[in-house]
C-alpha positions as CSV (number, residue, x, y, z in Angstrom):
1,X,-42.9,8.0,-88.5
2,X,-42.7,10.1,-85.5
3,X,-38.9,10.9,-84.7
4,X,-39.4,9.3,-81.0
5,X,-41.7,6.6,-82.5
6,X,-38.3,6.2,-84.5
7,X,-36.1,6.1,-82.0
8,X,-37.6,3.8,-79.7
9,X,-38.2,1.4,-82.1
10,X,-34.4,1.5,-83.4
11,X,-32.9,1.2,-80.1
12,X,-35.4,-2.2,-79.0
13,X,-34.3,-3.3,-82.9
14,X,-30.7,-3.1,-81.8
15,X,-30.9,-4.7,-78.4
16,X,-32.9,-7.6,-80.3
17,X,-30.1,-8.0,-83.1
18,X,-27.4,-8.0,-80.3
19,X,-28.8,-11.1,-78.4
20,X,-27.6,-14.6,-79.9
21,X,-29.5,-17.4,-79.9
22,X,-27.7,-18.8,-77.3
23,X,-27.7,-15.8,-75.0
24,X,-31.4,-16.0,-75.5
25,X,-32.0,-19.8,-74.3
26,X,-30.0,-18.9,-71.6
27,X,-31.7,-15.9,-70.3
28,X,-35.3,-17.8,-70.6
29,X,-36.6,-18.2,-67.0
30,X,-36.1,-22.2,-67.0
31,X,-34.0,-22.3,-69.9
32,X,-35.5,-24.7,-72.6
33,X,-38.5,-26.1,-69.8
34,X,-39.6,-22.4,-69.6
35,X,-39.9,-22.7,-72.9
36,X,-42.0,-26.0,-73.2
37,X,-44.3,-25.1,-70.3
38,X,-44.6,-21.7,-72.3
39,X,-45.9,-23.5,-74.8
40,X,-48.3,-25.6,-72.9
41,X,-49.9,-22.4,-71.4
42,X,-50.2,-20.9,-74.3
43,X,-52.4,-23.8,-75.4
44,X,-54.5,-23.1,-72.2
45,X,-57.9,-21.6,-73.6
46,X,-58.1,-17.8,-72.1
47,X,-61.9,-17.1,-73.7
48,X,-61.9,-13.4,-74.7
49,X,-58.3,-12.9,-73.6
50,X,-56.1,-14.8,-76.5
51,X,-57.3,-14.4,-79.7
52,X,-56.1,-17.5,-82.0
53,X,-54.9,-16.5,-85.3
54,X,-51.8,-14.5,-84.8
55,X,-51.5,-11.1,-87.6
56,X,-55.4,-10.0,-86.9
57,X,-56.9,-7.0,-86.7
58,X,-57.1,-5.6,-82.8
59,X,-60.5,-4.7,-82.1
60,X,-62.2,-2.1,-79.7
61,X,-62.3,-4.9,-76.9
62,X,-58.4,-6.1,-76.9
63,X,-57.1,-2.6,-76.6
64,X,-59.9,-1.8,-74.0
65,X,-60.3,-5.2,-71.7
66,X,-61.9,-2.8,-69.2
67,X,-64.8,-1.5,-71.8
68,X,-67.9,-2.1,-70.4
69,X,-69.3,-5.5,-70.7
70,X,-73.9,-6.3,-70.0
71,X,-73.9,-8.9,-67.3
72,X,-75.3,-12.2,-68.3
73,X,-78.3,-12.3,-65.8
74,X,-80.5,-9.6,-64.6
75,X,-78.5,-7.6,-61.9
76,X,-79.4,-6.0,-58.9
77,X,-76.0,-3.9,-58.6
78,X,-73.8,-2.1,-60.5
79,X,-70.4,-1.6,-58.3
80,X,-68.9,-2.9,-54.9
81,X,-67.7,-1.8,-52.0
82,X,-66.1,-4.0,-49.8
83,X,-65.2,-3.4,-46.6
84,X,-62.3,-5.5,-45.0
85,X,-61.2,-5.7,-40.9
86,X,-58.1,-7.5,-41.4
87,X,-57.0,-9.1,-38.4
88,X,-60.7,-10.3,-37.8
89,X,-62.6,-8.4,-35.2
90,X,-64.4,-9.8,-32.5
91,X,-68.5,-10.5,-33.2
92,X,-69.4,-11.3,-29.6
93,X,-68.3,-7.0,-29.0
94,X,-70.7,-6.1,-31.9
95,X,-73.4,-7.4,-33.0
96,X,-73.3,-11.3,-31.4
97,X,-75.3,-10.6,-28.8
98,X,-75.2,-13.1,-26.2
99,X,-75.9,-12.8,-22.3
100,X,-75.4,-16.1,-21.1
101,X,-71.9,-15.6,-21.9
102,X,-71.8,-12.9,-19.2
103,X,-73.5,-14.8,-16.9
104,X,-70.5,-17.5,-17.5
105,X,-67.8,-15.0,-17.9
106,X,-64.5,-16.6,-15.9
107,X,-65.7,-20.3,-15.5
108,X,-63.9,-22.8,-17.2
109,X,-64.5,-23.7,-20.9
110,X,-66.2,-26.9,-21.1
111,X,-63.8,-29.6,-22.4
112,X,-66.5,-30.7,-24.8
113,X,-66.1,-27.5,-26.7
114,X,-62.2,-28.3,-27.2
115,X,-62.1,-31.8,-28.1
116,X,-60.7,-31.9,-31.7
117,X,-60.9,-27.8,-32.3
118,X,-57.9,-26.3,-33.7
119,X,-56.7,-23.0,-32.1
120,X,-54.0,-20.4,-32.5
121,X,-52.5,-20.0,-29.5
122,X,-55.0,-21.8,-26.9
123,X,-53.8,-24.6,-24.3
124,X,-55.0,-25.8,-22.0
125,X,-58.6,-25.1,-20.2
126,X,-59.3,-21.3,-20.9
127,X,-61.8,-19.5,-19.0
128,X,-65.1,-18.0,-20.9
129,X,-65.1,-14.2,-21.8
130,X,-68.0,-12.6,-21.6
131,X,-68.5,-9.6,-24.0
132,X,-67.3,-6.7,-23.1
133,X,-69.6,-4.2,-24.4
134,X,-73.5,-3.1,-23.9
135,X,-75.7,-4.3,-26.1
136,X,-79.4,-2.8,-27.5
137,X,-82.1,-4.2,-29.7
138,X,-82.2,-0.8,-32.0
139,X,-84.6,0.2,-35.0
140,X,-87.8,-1.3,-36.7
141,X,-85.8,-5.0,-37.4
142,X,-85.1,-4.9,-33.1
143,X,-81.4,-5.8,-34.5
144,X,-78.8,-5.8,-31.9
145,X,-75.8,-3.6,-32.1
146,X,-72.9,-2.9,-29.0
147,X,-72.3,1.0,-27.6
148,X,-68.8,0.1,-29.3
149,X,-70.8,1.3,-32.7
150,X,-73.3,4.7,-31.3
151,X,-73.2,5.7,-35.0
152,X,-73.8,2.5,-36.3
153,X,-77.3,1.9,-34.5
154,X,-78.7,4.8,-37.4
155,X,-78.3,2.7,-39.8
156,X,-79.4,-0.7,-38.2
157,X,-82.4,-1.3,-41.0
158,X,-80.6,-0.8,-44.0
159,X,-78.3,-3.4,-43.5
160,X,-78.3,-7.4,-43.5
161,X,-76.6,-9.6,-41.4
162,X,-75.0,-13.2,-41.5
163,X,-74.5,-14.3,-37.8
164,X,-73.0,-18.2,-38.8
165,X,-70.3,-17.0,-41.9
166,X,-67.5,-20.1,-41.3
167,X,-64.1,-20.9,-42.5
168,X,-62.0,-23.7,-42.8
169,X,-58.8,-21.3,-41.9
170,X,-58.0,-20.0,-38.7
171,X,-54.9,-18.3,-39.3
172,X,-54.7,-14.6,-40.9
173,X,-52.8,-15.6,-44.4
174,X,-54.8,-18.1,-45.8
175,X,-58.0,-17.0,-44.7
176,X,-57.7,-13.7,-46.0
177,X,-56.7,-15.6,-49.0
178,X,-60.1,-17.9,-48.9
179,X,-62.3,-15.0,-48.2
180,X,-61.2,-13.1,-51.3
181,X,-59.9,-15.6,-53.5
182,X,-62.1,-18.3,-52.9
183,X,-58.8,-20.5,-51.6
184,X,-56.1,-20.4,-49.2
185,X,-53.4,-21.1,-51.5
186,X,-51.8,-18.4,-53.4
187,X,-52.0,-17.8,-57.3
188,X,-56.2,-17.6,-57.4
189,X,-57.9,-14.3,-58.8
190,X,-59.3,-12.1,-56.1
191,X,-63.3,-11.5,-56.2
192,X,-62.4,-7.7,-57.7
193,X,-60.9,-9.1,-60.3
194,X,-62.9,-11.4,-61.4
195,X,-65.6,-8.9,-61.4
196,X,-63.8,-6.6,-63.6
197,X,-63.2,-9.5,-65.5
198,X,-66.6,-10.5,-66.6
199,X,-68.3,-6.7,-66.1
200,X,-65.3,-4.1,-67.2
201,X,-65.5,-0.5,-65.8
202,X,-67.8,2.6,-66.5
203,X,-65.0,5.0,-66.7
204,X,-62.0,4.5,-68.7
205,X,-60.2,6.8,-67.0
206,X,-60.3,5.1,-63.6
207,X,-59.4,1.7,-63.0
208,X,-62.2,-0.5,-62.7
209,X,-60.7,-2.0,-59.2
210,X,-59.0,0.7,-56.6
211,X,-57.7,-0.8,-53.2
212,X,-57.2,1.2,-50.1
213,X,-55.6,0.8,-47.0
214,X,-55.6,2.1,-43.4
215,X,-54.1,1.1,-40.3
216,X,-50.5,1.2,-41.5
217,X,-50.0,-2.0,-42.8
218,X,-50.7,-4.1,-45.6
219,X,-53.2,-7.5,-44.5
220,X,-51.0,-10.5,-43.6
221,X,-52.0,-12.4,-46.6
222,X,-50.2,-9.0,-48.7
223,X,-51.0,-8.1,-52.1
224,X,-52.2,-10.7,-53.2
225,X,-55.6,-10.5,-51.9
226,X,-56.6,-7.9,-54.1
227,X,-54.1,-9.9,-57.2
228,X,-55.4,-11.1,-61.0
229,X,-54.0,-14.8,-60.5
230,X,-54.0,-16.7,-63.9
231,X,-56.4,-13.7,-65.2
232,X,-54.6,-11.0,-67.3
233,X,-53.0,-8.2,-65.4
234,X,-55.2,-5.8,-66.6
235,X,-57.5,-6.8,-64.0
236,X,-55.7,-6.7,-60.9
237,X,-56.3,-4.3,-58.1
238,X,-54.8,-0.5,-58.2
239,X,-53.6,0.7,-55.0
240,X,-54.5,4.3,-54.5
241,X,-53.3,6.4,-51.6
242,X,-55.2,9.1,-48.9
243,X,-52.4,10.4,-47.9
244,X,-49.4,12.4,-50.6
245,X,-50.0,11.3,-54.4
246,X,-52.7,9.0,-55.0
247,X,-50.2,7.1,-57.3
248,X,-47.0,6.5,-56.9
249,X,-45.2,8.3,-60.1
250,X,-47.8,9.7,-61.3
251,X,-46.3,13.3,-61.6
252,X,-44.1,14.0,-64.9
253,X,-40.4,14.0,-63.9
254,X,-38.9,17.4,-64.8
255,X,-38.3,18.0,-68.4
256,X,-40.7,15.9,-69.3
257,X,-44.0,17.3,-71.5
258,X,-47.5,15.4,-71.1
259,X,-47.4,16.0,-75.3
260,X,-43.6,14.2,-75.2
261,X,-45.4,11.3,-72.6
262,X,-48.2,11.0,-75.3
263,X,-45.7,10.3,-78.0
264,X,-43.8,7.9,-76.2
265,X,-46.0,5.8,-75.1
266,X,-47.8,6.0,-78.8
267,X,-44.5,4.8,-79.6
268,X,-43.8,1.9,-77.3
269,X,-48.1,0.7,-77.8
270,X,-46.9,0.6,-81.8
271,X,-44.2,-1.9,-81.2
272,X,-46.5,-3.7,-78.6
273,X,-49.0,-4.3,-81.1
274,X,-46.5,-5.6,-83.3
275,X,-45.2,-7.7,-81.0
276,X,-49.2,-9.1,-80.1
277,X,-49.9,-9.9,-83.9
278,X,-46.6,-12.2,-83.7
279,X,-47.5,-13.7,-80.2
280,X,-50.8,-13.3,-79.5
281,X,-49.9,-13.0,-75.7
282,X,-52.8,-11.1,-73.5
283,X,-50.3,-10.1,-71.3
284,X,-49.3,-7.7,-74.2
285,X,-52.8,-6.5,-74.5
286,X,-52.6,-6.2,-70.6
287,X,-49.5,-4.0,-70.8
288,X,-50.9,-1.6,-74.0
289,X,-54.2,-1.0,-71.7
290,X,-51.7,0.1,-69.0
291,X,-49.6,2.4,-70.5
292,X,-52.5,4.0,-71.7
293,X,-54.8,3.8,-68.3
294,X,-51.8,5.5,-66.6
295,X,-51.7,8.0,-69.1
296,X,-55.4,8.6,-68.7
297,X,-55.2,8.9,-64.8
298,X,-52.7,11.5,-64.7
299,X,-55.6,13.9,-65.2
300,X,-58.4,11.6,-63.4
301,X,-57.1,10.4,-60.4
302,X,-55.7,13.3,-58.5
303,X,-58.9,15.1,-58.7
304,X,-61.2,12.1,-57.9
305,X,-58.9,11.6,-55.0
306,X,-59.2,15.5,-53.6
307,X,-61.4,15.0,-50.6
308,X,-60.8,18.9,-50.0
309,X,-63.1,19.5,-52.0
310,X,-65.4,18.0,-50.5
311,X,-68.5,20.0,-48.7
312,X,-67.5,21.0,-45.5
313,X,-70.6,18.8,-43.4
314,X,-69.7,16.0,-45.6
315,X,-66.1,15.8,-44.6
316,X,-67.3,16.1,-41.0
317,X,-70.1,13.0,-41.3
318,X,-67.1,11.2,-42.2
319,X,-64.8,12.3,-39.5
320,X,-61.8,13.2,-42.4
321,X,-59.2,14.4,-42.0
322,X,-57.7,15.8,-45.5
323,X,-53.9,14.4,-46.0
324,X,-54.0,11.4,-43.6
325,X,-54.1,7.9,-44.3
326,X,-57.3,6.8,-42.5
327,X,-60.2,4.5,-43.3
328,X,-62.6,7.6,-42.4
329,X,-60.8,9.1,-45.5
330,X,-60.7,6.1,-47.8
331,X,-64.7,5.6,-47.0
332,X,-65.5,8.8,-48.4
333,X,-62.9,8.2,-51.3
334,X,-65.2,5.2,-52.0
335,X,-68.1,6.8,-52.6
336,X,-66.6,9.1,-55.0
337,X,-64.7,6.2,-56.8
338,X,-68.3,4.4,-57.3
339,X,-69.9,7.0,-58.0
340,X,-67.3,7.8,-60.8
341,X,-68.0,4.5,-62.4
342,X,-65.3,2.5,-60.4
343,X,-66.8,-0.7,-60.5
344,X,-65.4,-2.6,-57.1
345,X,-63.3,-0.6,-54.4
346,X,-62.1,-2.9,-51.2
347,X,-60.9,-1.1,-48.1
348,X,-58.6,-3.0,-45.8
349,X,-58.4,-1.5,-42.3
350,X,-55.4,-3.3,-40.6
351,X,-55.2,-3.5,-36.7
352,X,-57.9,-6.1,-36.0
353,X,-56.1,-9.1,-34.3
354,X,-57.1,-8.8,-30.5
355,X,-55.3,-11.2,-28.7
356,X,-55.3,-9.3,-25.6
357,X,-51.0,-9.6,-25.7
358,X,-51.2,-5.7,-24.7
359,X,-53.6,-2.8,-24.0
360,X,-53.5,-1.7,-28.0
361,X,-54.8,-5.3,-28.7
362,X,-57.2,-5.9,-25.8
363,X,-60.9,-6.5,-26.2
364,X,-61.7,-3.6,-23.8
365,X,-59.4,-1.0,-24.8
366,X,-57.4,-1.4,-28.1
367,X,-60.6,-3.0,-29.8
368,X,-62.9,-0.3,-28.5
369,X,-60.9,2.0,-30.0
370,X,-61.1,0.3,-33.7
371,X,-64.3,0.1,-33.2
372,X,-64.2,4.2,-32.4
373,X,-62.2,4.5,-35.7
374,X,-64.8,2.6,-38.0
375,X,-68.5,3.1,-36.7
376,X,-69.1,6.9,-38.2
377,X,-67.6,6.5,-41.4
378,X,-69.2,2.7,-42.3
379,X,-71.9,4.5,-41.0
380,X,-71.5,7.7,-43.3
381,X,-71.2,6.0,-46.3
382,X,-74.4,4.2,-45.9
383,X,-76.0,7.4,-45.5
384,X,-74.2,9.5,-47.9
385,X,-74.8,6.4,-50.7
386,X,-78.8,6.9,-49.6
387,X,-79.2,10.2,-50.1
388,X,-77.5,10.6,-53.3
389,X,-79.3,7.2,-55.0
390,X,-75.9,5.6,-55.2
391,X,-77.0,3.2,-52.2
392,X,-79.9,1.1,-54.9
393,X,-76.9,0.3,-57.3
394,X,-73.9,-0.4,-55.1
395,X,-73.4,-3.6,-52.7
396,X,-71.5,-2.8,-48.9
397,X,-70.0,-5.1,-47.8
398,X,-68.5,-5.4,-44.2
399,X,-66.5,-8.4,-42.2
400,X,-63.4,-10.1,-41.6
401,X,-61.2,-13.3,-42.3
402,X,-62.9,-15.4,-39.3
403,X,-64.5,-14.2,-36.4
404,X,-63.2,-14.6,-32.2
405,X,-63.7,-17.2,-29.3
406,X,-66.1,-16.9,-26.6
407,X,-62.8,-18.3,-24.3
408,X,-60.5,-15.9,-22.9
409,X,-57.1,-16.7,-24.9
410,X,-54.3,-18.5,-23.6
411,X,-50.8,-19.7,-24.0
412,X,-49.3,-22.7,-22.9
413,X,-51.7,-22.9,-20.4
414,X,-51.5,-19.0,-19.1
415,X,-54.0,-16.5,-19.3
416,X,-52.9,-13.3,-20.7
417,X,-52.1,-10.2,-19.2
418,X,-55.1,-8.7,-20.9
419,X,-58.5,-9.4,-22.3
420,X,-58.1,-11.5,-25.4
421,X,-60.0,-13.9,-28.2
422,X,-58.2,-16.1,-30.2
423,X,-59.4,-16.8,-34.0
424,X,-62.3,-18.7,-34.5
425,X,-63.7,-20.1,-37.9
426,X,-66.8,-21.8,-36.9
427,X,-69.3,-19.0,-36.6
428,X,-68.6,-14.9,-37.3
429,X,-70.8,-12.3,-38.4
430,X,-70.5,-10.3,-41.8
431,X,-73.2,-7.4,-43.2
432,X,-74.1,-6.3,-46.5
433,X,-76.3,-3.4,-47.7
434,X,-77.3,-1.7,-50.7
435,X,-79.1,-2.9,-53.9
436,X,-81.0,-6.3,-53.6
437,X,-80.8,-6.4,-50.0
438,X,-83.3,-7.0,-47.9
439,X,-82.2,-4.0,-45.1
440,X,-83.1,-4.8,-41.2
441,X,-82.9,-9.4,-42.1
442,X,-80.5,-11.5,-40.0
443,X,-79.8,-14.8,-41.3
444,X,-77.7,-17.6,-39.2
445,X,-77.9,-17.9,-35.1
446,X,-75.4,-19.4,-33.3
447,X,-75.1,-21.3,-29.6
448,X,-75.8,-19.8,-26.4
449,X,-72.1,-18.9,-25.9
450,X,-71.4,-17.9,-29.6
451,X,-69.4,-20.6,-30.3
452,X,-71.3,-22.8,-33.1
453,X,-73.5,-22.4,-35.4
454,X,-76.8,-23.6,-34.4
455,X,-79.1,-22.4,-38.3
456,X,-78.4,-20.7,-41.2
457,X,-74.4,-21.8,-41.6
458,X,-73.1,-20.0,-44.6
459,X,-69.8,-20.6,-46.3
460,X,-67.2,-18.3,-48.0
461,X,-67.9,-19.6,-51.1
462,X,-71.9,-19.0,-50.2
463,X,-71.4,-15.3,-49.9
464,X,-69.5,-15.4,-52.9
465,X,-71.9,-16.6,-55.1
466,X,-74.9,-13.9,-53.0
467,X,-72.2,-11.2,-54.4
468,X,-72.0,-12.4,-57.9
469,X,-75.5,-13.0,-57.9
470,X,-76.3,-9.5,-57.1
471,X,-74.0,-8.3,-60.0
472,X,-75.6,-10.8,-62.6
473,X,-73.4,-14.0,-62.9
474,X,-74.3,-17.5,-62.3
475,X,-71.7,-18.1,-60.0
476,X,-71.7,-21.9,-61.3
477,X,-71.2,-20.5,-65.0
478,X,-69.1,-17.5,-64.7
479,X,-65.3,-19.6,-65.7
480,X,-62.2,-19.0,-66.8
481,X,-60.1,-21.7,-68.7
482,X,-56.8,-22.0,-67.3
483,X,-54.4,-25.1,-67.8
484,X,-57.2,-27.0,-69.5
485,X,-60.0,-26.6,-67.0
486,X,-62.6,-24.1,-66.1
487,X,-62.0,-22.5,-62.7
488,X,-64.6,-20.7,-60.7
489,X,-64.5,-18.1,-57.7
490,X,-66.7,-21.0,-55.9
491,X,-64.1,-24.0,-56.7
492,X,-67.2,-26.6,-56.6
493,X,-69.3,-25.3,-54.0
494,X,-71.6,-22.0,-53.0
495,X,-75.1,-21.4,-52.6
496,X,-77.0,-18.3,-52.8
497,X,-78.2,-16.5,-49.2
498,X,-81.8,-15.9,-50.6
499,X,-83.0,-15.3,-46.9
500,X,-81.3,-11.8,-47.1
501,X,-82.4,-10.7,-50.4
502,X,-85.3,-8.5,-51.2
């Protein structure tokens, strides 16, 4: 036996043999309870996760939980890219267009409109806002888009839109929650996972589900949007970074060899498999895949995440700038991630919430300048997935949690000191692009003001199943055993948007 393999496995022996048995019911999480309901999830069928009869033979696919696996159906797509504006940005600046809303800009809301609504922060009778941008028909599809997105307008065929998305939530946590989790509560898998789940990744030296942030905060709903819920670990999201080391820790400290790192993980995976034979637990499995992923990226992920190297004019499509945190940055780090073999990458741009409580927040001046930061690189990688043939294989995809009102926000009664929306679930627009969709449709209209959805009302869960469908899966098949049901990303509902698929 290796002398660290040796070493290791002495000192776990002798930290084992020093623990009574009381010491040991006493440390369990709930005492003797954590070890009943242990036992009862344990009995929980996990499918390809827990193999039954303890002391067998590991194959290929429990080491590697990320190997690659053929989607059940026919798929359009192989990765995703999903682009999230948390804080929910306003669809009556960008693409909503609606002029009879200017033409009622500062009358009073129509009671009608209020009676049994639920609001953030509106009281009282708010005034109507009319949009505060220009909007033109541009294109073949005569698709309108706001002079908040000039860059945008290029790419106006290639993309689809959904102009009645709802939600049941109207407040930033749990609907960040719904829209990636397929529920507001806490403890569900997040769509990325579940597609790494049921497809694994294309490169084993990458995870097969990188996050990215910008705007200088976490979403409000935190890491759990991008979490594995009751699915093995493995599986979760892998926040990268744009700006300093891509990973945290991912340099050897000094002193330390990559040959002595290779040994001692070697050594700690031998006493994990051990310890998987006894128990059979897929968390172990979870942790041997981890070690040995973070091994792997040492050498992958700084290089993948180099955007200096980049070509000079690509860098500038973008707008990058190497070393910052940006979502110009991370939009160019997504195309190299997909087209690496990374099979879903979501990008969360923080800074959306415009409640018009100062000028960094207001419709006309804080938004405008989101928008600023957004339109050329959504728009760059569109083109730059095009012209390399990535665009036929990968699905963008581009909203927020809920969408804004058409009423000027208010609290208790006042009008703020700037232009504001509150959150609004009843009708937003999202976009997708890329393989399977049909580029230049519109699907879903809504009321003369914005406000309500008047055809084509799609649900979370409905662009849930569109995604999966895209990527192969029966969305009313694709389940995961857990606590003796089978759980789905669309609980019991979802229908496919066929109106925007080519």
């Amino acid at each position: 036996m290796d002398p660290i393999q040796k070493l290791i496995k002495e000192k776990i022996e002798r930290e084992l043999q020093a623990r009574t048995r009381r010491h040991f019911i006493k440390e369990c999480a709930a005492g003797m309870g954590g070890l009943a309901f242990g036992s009862l999830f344990a009995a929980c069928d996990r499918k390809k996760a827990v193999p039954q009869p303890t002391g067998r033979k590991l194959t290929e696919r429990d080491l590697n939980p990320l190997s690659v696996l053929p989607p059940p159906n026919m798929s359009r797509i192989k990765s995703v890219i999903y682009l999230h504006m948390a804080g929910a940005p306003s669809q009556l600046e960008m693409f909503d267009y609606k002029p009879q809303l200017q033409k009622l800009h500062g009358k009073p809301c129509p009671e009608s409109l209020l009676e049994g609504k639920k609001f953030a922060f509106i009281r009282g009778i708010p005034k109507l806002l009319g949009p505060q941008s220009n909007f033109k028909q541009e294109g073949e599809s005569g698709n309108w888009v706001s002079d908040y997105l000039p860059h945008f307008r290029k790419v106006i065929d290639e993309v689809a839109f959904l102009k009645a998305v709802h939600t049941d939530q109207f407040n930033h946590g749990p609907a960040q929650l719904f829209m990636h989790t397929g529920t507001p509560r806490l403890g569900r898998p997040s769509l990325g996972s579940w597609v790494t789940y049921g497809l694994g990744s294309e490169n084993q030296n990458l995870p097969g589900f990188v996050v990215l942030i910008s705007g200088g905060n976490d979403p409000s709903a935190g890491k759990s949007v991008w979490g594995s819920g009751f699915l093995p670990s493995i599986y979760q999201g892998v926040q990268c970074r744009s700006e300093g080391d891509p990973v945290l820790y991912i340099e050897d400290p000094e002193g330390v060899s990559r040959d002595m790192k290779k040994r001692t993980i070697e050594a700690i995976n031998a006493i994990n498999k051990e310890e998987y034979a006894r128990y059979a637990d897929p968390e172990i499995l979870a942790r041997i895949n981890q070690y040995e992923m973070a091994y792997r990226m040492q050498i992958s992920v700084p290089e993948i995440m180099n955007i200096n190297k980049e070509p000079k004019h690509i860098q500038e499509m973008y707008g990058v700038v190497p070393g910052e945190e940006s979502f110009a940055n991370n939009c160019l780090l997504a195309r190299k991630l997909v087209e690496d073999g990374v099979r879903f990458v979501q990008l969360y741009d923080w800074g959306w919430d415009s409640h018009g409580t100062d000028p960094s927040t207001a419709i006309d001046l804080g938004f405008r300048n989101k928008c600023r930061d957004i339109d050329r690189p959504m728009t760059a990688l569109l083109l730059d997935l095009k012209q390399r043939g990535l665009l036929e294989e990968t699905l963008v995809v581009w909203g927020g949690e809920f969408g804004r009102t058409p009423m000027q926000e208010n609290r208790e009664g006042k009008e703020m000191g700037y232009m504001g929306r509150d959150h609004h679930g009843d009708a937003f627009t999202m976009w997708m692009a890329g393989g399977g969709i049909k580029g230049g449709a519109s699907w879903g209209t809504t009321d003369e003001i914005g406000f309500s959805a008047v055809e084509g009302r799609v649900s979370v869960h409905d662009v849930h199943a569109t995604i999966l469908h895209l990527l192969g899966f029966d969305h009313e098949q694709f389940t995961y055993n857990f606590q003796g049901r089978p759980f789905r990303l669309t609980d019991v509902e979802g229908e496919i948007i066929h109106e925007i698929l080519s």
